[in-house]
N, C-alpha and C positions, 0 to 999 in steps of 0.2 A: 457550530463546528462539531465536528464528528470526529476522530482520531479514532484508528485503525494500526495496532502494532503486532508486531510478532517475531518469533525467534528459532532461528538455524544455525547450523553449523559455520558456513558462511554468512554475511553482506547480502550479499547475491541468492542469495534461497532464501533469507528472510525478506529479502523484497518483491521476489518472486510470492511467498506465500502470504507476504501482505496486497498482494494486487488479487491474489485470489480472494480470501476473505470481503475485497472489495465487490467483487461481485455478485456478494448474498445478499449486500443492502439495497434495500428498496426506498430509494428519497424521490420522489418525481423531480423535484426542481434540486436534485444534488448534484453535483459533481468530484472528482478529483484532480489533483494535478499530478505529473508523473516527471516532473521538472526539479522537484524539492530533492537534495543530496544525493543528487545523481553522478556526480563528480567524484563522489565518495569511491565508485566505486570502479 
């Protein structure tokens, strides 16, 4: 398990800049899910 956090002004830029960050990791067999507290916002 990996965990990837970060923090903006809003909800919504912090989730945007946590989906960025996600893109600099390199796991061949990783994934994420883009499902988890999405109602949140």
């Amino acid at each position: 398990v990996l965990n990837v956090t970060a923090r903006a002004e809003t909800l919504s830029a912090a989730q945007r800049r946590a989906y960025k960050l996600l893109e600099k990791v390199d796991w061949q067999e990783g994934f994420h899910r883009t499902d988890i507290g999405w109602r949140a916002l």
